[in-house]
MARDREN-349849 format. One record per residue (C-alpha): x, z, y. Coordinates in steps of 0.05 Angstrom, whole numbers, padded with zeros to 5 digits, always signed. Layout:
N
XZY/...
This chain:
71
-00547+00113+00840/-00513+00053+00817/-00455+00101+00798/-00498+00142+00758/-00525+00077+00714/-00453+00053+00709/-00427+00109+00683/-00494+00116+00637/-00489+00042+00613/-00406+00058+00595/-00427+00115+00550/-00486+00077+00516/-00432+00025+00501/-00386+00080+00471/-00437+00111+00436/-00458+00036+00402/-00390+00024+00385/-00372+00090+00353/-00446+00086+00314/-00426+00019+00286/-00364+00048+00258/-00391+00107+00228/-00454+00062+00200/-00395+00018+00160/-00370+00089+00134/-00301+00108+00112/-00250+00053+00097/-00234+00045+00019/-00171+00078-00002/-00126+00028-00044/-00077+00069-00099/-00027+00020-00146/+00008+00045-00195/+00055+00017-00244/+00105+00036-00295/+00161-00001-00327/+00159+00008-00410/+00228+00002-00437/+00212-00036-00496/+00202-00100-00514/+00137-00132-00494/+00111-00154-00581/+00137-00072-00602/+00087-00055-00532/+00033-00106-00543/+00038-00086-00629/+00016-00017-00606/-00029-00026-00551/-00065-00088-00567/-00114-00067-00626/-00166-00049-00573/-00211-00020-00626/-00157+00027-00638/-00131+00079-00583/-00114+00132-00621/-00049+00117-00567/-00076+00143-00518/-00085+00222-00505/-00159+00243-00503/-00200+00181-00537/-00235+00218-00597/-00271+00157-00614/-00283+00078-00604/-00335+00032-00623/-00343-00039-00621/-00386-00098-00647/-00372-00142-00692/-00376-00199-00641/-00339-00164-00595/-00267-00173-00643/-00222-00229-00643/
């Protein structure tokens, strides 16, 4: 008998420990990119820095921004 509760008392414990792990829920998945832009940084920064206009980058149709939003 005592058996028989041991071995039930192991598998509650398993059973807490894997439901606390699957509670939590997948880990996050960390991706870094980078690129290196062979250019010097003002020519980079003269094209990418008017953040009003990104007619740069492929696929922005259109960008808006407030008035107090500029610099």
């Amino acid at each position: 008998m005592r058996r028989a509760i041991a071995k039930a008392g192991v598998v509650v414990a398993a059973l807490a420990v894997l439901g606390a792990a699957w509670a939590h829920g997948p880990t996050r998945q960390k991706v870094r990119e980078s690129i290196e832009i062979d250019a010097p940084q003002a020519k980079v920064w003269a094209v990418i820095g008017n953040f009003q206009d990104m007619n740069w980058l492929a696929g922005v149709y259109a960008v808006s921004a407030r008035s107090s939003d500029r610099q």
